[in-house]
SETOR-820226 format. One record per residue (C-alpha): x, y, z. Coordinates in nm, 4 decimals. Example, Ala and Ser with C-alpha at 12.3 -4.5 7.8 and 13.67 -1.06 7.14 Angstrom:
1.2300; -0.4500; 0.7800;
1.3670; -0.1060; 0.7140;
//
This chain:
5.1506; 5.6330; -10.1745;
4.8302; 5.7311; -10.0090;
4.8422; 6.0268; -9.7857;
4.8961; 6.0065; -9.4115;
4.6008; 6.1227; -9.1761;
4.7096; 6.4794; -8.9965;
4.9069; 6.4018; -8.7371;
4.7563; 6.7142; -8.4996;
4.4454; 6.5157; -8.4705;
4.5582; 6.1931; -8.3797;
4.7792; 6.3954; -8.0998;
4.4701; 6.6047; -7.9538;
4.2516; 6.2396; -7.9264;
4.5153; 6.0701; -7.7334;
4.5520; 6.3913; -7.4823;
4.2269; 6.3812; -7.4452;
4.2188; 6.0197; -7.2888;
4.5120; 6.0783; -7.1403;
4.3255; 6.3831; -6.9429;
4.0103; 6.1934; -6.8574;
4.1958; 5.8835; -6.6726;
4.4889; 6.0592; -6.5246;
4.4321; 6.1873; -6.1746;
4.7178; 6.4133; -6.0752;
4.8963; 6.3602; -5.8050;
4.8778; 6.7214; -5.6266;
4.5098; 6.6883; -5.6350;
4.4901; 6.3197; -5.5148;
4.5601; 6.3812; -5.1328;
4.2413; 6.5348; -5.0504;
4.0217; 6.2389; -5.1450;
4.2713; 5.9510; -5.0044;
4.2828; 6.1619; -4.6969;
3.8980; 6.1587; -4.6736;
3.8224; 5.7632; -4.7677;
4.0904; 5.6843; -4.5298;
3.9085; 5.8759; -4.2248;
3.5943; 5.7008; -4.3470;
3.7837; 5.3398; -4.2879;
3.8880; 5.4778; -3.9749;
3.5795; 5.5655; -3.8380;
3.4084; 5.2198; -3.9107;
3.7205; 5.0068; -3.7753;
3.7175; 5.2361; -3.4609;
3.3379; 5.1928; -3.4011;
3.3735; 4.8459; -3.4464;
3.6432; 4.7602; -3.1816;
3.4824; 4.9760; -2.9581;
3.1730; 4.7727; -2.9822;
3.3350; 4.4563; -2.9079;
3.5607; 4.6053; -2.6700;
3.1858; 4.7113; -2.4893;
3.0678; 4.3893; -2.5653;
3.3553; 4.1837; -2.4030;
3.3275; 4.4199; -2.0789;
2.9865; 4.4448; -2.0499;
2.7839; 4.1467; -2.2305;
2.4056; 4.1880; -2.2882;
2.2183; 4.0074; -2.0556;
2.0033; 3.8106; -2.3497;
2.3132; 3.6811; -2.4747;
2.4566; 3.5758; -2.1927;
2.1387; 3.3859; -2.0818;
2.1273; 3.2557; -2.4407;
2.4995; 3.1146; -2.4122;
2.4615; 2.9403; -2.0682;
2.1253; 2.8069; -2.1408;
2.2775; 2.6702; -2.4682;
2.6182; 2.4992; -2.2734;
2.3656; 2.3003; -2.0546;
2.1711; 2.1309; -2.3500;
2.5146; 2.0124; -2.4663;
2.6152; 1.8142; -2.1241;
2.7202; 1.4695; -2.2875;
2.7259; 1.1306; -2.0681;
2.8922; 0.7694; -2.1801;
2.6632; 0.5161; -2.2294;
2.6301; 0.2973; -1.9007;
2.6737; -0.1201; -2.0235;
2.6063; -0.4213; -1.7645;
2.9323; -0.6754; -1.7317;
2.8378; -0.8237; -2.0741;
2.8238; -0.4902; -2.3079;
2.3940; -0.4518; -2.2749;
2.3391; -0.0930; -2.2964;
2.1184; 0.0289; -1.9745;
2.1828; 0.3538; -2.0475;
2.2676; 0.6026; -2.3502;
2.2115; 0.9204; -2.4833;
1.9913; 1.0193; -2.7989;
1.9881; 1.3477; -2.9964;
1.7209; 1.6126; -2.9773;
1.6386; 1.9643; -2.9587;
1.4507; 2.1721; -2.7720;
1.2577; 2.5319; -2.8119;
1.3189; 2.8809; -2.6883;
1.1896; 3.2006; -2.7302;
1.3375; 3.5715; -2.7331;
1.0107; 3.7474; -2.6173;
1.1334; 4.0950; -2.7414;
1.1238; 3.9660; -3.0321;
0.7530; 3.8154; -3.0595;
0.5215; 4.0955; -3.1574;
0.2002; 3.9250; -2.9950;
0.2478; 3.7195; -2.7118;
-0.1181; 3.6148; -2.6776;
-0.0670; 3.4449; -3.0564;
0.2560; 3.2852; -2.9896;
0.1309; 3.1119; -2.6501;
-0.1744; 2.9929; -2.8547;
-0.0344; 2.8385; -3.1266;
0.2652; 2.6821; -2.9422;
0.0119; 2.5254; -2.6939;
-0.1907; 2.3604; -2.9961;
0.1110; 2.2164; -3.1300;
0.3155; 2.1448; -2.7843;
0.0904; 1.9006; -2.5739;
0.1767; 1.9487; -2.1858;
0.2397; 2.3135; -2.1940;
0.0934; 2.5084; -1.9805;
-0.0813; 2.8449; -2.1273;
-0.0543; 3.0838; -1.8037;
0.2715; 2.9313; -1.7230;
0.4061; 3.0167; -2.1213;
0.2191; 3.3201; -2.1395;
0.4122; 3.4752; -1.8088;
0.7487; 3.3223; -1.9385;
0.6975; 3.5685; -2.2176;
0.6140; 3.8590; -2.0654;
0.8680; 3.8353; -1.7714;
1.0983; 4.1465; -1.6855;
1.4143; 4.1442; -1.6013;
1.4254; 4.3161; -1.2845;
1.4705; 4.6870; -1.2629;
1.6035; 4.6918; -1.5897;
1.2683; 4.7359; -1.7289;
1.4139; 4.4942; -2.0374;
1.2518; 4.1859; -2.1688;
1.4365; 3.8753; -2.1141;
1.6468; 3.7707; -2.4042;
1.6040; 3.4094; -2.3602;
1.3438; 3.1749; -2.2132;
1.3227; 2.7665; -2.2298;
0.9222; 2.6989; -2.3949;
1.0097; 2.3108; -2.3978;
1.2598; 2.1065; -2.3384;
1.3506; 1.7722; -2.5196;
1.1056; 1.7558; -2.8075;
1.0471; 1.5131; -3.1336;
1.0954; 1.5447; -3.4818;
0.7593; 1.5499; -3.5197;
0.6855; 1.8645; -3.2556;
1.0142; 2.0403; -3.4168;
0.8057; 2.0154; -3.8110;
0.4833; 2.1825; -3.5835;
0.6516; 2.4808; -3.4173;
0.8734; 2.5940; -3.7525;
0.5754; 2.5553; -3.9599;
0.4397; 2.8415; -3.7351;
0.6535; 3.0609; -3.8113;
0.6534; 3.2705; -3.4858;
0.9755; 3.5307; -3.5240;
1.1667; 3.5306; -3.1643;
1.0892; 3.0953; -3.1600;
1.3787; 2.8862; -3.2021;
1.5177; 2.5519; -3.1558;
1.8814; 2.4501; -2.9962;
2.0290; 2.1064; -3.0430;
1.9889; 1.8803; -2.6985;
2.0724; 1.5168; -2.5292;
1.8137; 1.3268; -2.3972;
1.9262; 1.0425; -2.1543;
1.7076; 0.6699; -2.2105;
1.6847; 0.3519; -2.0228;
1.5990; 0.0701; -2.3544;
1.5188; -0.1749; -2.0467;
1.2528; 0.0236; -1.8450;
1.2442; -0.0120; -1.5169;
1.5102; -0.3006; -1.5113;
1.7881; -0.1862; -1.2619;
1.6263; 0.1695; -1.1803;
1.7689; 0.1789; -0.8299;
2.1623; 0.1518; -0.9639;
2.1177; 0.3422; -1.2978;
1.9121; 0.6593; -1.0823;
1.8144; 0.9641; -1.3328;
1.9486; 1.2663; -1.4774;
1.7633; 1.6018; -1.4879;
1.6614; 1.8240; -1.8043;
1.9849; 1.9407; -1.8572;
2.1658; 1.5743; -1.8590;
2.3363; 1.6291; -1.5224;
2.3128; 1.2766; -1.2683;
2.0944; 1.3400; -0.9530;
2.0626; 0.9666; -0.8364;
2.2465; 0.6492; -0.8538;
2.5261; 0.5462; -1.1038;
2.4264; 0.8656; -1.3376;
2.5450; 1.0798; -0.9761;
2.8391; 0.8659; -0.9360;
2.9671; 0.9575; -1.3620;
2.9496; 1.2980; -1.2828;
3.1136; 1.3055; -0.9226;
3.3932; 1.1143; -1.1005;
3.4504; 1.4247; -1.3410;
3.2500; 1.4373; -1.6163;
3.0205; 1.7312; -1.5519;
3.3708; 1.9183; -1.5419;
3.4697; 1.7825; -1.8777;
3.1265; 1.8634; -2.0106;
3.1770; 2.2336; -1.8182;
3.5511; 2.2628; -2.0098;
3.3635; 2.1638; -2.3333;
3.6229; 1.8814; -2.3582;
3.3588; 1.6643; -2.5028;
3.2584; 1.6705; -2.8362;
3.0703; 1.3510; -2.9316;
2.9693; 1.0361; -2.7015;
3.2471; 0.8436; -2.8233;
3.5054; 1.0690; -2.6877;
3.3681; 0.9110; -2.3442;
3.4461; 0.5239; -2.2528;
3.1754; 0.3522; -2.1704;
3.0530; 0.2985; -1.7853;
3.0879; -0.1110; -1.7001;
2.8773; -0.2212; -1.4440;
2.8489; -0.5598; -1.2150;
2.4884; -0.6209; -1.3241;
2.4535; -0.8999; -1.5471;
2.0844; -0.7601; -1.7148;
1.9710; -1.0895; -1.7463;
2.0051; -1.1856; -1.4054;
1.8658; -0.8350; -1.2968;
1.5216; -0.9485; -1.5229;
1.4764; -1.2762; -1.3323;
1.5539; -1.1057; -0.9780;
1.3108; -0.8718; -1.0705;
1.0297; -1.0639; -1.2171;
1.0450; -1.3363; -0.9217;
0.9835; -1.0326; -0.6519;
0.6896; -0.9335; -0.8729;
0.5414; -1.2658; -0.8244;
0.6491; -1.2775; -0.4688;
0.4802; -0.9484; -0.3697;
0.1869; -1.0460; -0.5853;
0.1604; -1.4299; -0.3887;
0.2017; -1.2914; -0.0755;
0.0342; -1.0217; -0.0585;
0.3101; -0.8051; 0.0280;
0.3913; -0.3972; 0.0684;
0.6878; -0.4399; -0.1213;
0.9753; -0.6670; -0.2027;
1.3727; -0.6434; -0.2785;
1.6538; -0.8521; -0.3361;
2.0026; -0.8754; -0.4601;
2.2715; -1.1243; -0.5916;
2.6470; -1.0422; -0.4576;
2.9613; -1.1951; -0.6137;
3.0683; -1.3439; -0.2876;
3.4420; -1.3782; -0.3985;
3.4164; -0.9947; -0.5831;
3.1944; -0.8176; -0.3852;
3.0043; -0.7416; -0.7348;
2.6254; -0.6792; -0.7516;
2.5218; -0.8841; -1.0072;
2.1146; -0.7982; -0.9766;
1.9768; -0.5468; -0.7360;
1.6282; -0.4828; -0.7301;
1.3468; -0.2850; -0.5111;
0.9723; -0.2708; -0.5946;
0.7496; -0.0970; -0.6180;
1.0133; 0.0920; -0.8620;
1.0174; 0.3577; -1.1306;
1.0902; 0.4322; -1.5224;
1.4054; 0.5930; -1.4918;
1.2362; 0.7328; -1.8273;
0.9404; 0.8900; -1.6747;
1.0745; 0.9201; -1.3044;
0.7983; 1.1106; -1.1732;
0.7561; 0.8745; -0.8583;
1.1172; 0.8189; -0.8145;
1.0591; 1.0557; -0.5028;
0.8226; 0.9209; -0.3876;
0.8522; 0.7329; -0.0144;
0.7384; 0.3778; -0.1006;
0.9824; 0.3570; -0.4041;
1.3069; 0.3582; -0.1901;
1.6234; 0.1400; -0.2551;
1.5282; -0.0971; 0.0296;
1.8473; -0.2958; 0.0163;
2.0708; 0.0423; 0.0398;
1.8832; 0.3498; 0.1569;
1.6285; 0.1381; 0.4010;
1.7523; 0.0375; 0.7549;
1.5976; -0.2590; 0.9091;
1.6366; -0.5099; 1.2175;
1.7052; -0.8291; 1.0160;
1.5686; -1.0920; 1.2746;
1.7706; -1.4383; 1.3052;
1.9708; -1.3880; 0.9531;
2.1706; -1.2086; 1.2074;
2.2590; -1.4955; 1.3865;
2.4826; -1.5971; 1.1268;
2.6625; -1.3557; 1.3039;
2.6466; -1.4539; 1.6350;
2.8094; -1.7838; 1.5539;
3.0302; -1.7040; 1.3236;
3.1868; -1.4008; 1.6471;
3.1666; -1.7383; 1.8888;
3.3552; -1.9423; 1.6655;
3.6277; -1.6896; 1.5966;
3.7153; -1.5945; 1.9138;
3.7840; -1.9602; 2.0199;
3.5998; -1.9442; 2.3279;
3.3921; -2.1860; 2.1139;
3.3597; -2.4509; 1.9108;
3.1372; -2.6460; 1.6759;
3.0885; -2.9173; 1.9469;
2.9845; -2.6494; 2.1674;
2.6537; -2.6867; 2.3683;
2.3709; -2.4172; 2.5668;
2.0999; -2.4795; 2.7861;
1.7663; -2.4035; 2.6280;
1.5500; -2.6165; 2.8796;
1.2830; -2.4248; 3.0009;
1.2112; -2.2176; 2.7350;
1.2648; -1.8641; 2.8737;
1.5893; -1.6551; 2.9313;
1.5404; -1.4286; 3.2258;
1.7125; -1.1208; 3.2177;
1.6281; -0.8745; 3.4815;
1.2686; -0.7631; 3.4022;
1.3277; -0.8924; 3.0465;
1.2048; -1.2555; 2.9423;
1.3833; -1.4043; 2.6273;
1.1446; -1.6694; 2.4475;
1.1928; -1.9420; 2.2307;
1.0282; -1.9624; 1.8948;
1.1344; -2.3014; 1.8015;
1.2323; -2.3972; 2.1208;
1.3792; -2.7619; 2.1852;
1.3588; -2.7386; 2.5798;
1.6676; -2.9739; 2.6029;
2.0616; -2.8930; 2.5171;
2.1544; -2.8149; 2.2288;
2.4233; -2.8025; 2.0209;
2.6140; -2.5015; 1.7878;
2.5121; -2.5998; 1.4745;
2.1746; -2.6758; 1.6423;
2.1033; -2.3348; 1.7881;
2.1549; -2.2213; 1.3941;
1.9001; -2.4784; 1.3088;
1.6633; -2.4783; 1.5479;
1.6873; -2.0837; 1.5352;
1.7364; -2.0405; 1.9306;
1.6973; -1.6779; 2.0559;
1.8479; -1.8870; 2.4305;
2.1651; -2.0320; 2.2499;
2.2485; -1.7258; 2.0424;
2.1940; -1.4569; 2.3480;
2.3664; -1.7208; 2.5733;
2.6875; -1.7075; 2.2981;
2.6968; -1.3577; 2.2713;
2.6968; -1.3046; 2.6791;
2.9904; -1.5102; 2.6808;
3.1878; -1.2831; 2.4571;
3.0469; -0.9728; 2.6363;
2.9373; -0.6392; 2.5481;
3.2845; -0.5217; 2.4425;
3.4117; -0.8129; 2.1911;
3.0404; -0.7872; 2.0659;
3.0353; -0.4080; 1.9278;
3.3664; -0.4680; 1.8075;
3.3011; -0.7873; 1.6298;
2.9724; -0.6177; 1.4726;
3.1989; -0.3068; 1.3553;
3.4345; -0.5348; 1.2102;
3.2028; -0.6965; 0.9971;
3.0661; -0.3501; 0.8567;
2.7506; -0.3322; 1.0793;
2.7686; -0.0411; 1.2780;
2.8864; 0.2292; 1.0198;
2.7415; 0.3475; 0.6674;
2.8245; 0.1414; 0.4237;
2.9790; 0.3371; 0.1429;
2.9419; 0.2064; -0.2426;
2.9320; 0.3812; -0.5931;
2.5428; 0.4715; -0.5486;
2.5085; 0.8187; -0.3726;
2.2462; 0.6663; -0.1627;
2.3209; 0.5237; 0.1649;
2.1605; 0.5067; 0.5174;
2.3045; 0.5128; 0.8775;
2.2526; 0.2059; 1.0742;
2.0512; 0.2565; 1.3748;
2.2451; 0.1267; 1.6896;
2.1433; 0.1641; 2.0714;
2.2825; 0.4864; 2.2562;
2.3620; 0.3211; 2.4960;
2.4476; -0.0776; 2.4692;
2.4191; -0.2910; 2.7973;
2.3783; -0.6837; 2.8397;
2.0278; -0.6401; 2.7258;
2.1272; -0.4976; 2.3824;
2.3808; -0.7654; 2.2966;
2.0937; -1.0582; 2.4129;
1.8452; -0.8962; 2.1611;
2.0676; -0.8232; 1.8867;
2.2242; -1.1625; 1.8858;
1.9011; -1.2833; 1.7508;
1.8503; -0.9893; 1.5158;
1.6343; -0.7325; 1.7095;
1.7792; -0.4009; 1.8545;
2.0351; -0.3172; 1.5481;
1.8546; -0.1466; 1.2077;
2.1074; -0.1909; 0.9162;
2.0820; -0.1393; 0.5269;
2.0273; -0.5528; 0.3624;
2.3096; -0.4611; 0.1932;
2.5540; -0.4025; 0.4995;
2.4253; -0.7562; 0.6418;
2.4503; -0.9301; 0.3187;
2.8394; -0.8115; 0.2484;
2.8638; -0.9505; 0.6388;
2.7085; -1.3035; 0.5494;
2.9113; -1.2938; 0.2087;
3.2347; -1.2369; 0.4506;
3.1419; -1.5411; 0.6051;
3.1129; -1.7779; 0.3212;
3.3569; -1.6811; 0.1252;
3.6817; -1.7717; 0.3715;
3.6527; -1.4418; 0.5823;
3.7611; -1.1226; 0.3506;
3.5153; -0.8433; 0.3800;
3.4666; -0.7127; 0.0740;
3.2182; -0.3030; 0.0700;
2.9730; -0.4499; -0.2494;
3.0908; -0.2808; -0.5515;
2.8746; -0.1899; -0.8717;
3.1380; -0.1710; -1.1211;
3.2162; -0.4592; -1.2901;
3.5679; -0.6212; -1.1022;
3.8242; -0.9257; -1.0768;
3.9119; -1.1294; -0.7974;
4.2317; -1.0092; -0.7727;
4.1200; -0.6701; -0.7483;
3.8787; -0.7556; -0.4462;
4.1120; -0.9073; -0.2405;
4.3549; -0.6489; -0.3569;
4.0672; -0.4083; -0.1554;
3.9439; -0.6734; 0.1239;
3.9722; -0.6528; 0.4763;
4.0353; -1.0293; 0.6381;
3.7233; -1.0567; 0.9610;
3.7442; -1.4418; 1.0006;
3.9795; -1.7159; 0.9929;
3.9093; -1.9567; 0.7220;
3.8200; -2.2354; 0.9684;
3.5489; -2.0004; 1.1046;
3.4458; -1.9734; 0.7895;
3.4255; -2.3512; 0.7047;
3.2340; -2.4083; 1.0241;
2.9912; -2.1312; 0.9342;
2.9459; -2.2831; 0.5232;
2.8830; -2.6299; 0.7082;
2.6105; -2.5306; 0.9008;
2.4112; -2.2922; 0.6626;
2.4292; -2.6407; 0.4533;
2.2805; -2.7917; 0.7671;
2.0116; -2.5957; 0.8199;
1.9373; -2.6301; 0.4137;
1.9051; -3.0211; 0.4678;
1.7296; -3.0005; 0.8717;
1.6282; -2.6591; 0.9149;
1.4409; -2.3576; 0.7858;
1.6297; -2.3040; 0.4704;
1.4757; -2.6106; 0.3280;
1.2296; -2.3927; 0.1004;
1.5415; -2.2478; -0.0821;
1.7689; -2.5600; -0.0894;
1.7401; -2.6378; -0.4552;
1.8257; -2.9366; -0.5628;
2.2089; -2.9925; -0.7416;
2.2598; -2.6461; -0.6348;
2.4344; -2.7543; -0.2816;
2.2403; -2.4354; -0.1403;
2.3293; -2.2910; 0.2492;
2.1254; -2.0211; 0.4199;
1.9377; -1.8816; 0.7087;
1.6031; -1.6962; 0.7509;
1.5265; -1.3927; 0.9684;
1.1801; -1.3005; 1.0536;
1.1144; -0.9717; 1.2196;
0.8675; -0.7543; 1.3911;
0.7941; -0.4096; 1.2680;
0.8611; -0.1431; 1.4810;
0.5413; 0.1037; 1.4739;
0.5348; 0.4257; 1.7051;
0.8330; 0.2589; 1.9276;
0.6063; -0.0216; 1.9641;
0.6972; -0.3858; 1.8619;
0.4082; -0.5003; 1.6143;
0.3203; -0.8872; 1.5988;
0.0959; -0.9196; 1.2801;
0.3573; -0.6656; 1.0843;
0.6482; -0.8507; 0.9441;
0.9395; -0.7865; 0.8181;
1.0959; -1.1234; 0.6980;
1.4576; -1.1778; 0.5136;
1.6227; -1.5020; 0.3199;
2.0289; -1.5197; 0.2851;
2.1432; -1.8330; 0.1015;
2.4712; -1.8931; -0.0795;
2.5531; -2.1587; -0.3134;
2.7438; -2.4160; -0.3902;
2.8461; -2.4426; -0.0160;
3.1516; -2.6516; -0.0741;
3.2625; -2.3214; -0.2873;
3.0585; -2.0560; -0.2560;
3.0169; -1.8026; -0.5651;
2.6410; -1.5914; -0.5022;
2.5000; -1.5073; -0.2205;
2.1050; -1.4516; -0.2902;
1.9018; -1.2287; -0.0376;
1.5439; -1.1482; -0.0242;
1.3416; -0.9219; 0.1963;
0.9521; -0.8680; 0.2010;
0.7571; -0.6249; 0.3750;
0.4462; -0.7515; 0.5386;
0.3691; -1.0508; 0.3419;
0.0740; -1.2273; 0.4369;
0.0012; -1.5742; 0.5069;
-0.1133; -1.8015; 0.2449;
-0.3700; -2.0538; 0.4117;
-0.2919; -2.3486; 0.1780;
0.1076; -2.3223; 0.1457;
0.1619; -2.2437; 0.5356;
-0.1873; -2.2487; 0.7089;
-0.1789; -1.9059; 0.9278;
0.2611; -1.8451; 0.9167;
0.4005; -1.5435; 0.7467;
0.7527; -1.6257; 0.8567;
1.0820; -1.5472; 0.6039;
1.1028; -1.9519; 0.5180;
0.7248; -1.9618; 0.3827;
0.7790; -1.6436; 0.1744;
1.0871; -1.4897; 0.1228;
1.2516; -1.8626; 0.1485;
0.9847; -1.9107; -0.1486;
1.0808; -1.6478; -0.3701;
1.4762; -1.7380; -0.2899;
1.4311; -2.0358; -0.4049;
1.2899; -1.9610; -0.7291;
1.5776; -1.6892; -0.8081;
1.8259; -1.9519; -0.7356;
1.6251; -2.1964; -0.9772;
1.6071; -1.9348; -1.2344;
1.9321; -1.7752; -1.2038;
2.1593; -2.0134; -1.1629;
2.1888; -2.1511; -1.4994;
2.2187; -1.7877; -1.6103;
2.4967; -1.6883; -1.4211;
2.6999; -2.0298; -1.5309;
2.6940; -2.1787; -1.1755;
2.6944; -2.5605; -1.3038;
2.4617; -2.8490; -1.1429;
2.6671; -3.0808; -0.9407;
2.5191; -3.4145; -1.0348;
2.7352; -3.5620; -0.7636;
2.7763; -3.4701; -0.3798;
3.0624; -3.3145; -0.3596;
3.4099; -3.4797; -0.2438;
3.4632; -3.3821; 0.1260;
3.3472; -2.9985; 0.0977;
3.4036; -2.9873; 0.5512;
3.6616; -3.1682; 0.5941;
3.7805; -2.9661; 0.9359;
3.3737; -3.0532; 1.0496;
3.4010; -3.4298; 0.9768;
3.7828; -3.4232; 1.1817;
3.6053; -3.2690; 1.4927;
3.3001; -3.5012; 1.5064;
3.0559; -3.2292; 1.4343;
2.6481; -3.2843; 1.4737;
2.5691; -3.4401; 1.1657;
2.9243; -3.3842; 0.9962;
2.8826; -3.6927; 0.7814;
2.5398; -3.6790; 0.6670;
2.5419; -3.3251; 0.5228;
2.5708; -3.4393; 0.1498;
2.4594; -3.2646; -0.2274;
2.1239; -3.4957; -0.1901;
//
């Protein structure tokens, strides 16, 4: 057997391992001891940091975080009643800068102005170099430019600029221009609503739910449904274009109003703005004329008048007034005609004829009382409230005597928003419920649900009859399109400039509804100053050879839009109550 290595050698090799990896225990607790403190000292330095930090937050930062919240502000796109989008929110970013961190401010304002069209070099270059008070410490944070393209975002990182960066943003866009400006309104950089519908979103609660960061992604918000039927809001639109154009007018608006909803199904004001690029959205001549503007609508507010004489019962259709003569004296005042018959006349013929005698003569018999009440009942003499922010104060006499009810019988002494007068004159036609217009998209059943009954539905039958009258005899002719069964009444206006009544500077308004038997739209039209057009009317500017004009051609162009069918036939009895009680020309007024 071969001999076995010495065991004393193998024995001193294995202590020796043994001694290199064996730490004894007795001298261990010195070097624990000391890594521990180490650890000790880090974790300790590091709490109290963020214990500093949570007490006492760096300004920088906290500029940085707030600025950051407000590019995040998310809004739900805003449809018409048919699922168009009018309004909706894209992706994008925008840049900022930390100026203690950019080394030479001269450089960075130079090359961000080469690559950033629109920026303003002094503007930049004391954004950078701003202190923060008594501090003596740059700012942390500062916007450079908000809301800018893929393009711009490739430019600026190429430049590498340390202290430039880029946070993710929303920017709000109309797709239709400047269709429906006046509801939709505008947001501001940081996505909030300042005007219009955008306003009315965030007063109903989502800037909060933005502020609570309870939205994460547009589709956590449902979609805002409005009244406006886009294509409807195009035509409206387009016709006042040509109107203003035609006429040479200062301006032009309109509106179409659900009559048996109180929706707005087109609404529109020119001269307007790109919600888009709303940089003359302030500015005075672009004004929602039908809400914000307050005017004396001339003889549409007879419609008024007649229908207060009716409903009281101190009147009737068969009713008759005195015009002979010509003149109304009234004290030192002299009421004129401007159609004027000289003989007597009947109701429906002092809506016709457009008698300043008949109407001041009906509203004297109800007196001054029953005629500030009637007006308040219809909506008249109080803001009208609706889901646009914007609204104006009628302007009503301080003090209202005899002479105020004459005048404002025939429309002069009483400024109210179109819109007030044209939920009045829907009232009217539609079987007496007052409905406040409404821009969100609505039933029926919900309107009447909300209405507040102003007539008796006789009253109102009287009143459909003769706006169908004065469609077939009177000054609504221009408007009554055929198979259409169209009612309405003009007002023409003088301008009041410097307190002064002005004769060449008028103000002229078109109400019709349609079909009369049943009325669904009412269609109203105002134009500012339109001018005469020699070979249409020969020297008249009045609302029938203009804003009659342009109703008309809405009505034309609309109707088939909106689904309001032809009738190819007169319709079957639409007054029967009129035909019972023998009224003027109960029998002839027909669909022809």
């Amino acid at each position: 057997m071969p001999e076995a290595p010495p065991a004393p050698r193998a024995n001193r090799a294995v202590a020796l391992i043994r001694a290199m990896f064996h730490l004894a225990i007795e001298r261990s607790y010195a070097r624990v001891g000391l890594v521990g403190l180490g650890f000790a000292a880090v974790f300790a330095t590091i709490g109290v940091r963020l214990v500093y930090l949570a007490a006492f937050p760096e300004t920088d930062n906290s500029d940085k975080r707030v600025a950051a919240a407000a590019t995040t502000a998310i809004r739900p796109d805003i449809v018409d009643r048919n699922g168009e989008i009018l309004a909706t929110d894209i992706r994008t970013v925008s840049v900022f800068a930390e100026p203690r961190n950019i080394a030479d401010k001269d450089e960075a304002v130079e090359l961000l102005t080469a690559v950033l069209p629109g920026l303003n070099a002094n503007e930049l270059r004391t954004k950078l170099s701003a202190r923060l008070g008594s501090t003596g410490k740059e700012k942390g944070f500062v916007w450079v430019k908000r809301e800018i393209t893929p393009k711009q975002q490739a430019e600026v990182h190429r430049l590498g600029i340390p202290g430039i960066g880029f946070l993710p943003d929303h920017k709000r866009v109309y797709p239709n221009g400047v269709a429906a400006a006046h509801i939709l309104g505008i947001t501001n950089l940081d996505n909030v609503g300042i005007a219009g519908i955008e306003k009315y979103i965030d007063r109903q609660g989502n800037k909060a739910l933005n502020e609570f960061g309870l939205v994460a992604k547009q589709t956590d918000l449902q979609p805002v449904q409005l009244s406006i039927d886009l294509r409807a809001q195009f035509a409206l639109r387009d016709e006042l274009a040509w109107g203003i154009e035609h006429f040479s007018a200062k301006a032009a608006a309109g509106m179409i109003l659900d009559v048996n909803t109180g929706e707005v199904i087109a609404l529109a004001s020119l001269p307007d703005f790109d919600p888009n690029d709303p940089a003359d959205a302030l500015s005075p001549d672009r004004i929602n004329r039908m809400n914000v503007g307050v005017y004396e609508m001339g003889s549409t507010f007879k419609a008024m008048t007649l229908a207060m004489a009716l409903d009281s019962g101190k009147y009737n259709v068969n009713s008759t007034f005195d015009t002979r003569g010509g003149v109304l004296n009234w004290g030192r005042q002299k009421i004129h005609e401007y159609h004027g018959t000289n003989r007597v006349i009947t109701m429906p013929e002092v809506f016709t004829h457009s008698s300043n005698i008949g109407s001041a003569k009906m509203a004297l018999g109800i007196g001054v009382p029953g005629h500030k009440a009637f007006l308040k009942k219809m909506g008249l003499t109080d803001r009208m409230r609706t889901e646009l922010p914007e609204s104006a104060e009628p302007i009503v006499p301080p003090r209202w005597t005899e002479i105020n009810t004459i005048t404002i019988a025939f429309g002069h002494g009483l400024a109210v928003a179109p819109i007030q007068a044209a939920a009045a004159v829907g009232a009217i036609t539609n079987g007496g419920n007052l409905m406040v217009p409404t821009f969100l998209k609505t039933t029926e059943a919900e309107a009447l649900s909300k209405a507040t009954r102003v007539l008796k539905p006789e009253t109102s039958e009287a009143m459909r009859f003769i706006m169908r009258l004065n469609a077939v005899e009177g000054s609504a002719k221009k408007a009554s399109i055929p198979l259409y069964y169209v009612g309405g009444k003009t007002g023409t206006a003088e301008k009041v400039i410097h307190g002064r009544y002005v004769k060449n500077r008028l103000f002229t308004t078109f109400m019709a509804a349609a079909p009369m038997n049943k009325p669904k739209y009412l269609f109203v039209t105002i134009m500012d100053e339109p001018q005469a057009v020699a070979a249409e009317s020969g020297s008249y500017a009045t609302a029938a050879w203009n804003s009659g004009v342009v109703t008309g051609r809405v009505i034309e162009r609309v109707a088939p839009i909106l689904g309001l069918p032809p009738q190819f036939e007169p319709p079957a009895k639409p007054f029967p109550l009129m035909v019972k009680l023998g009224a003027y020309h109960a029998t002839q007024v027909d669909g022809r």
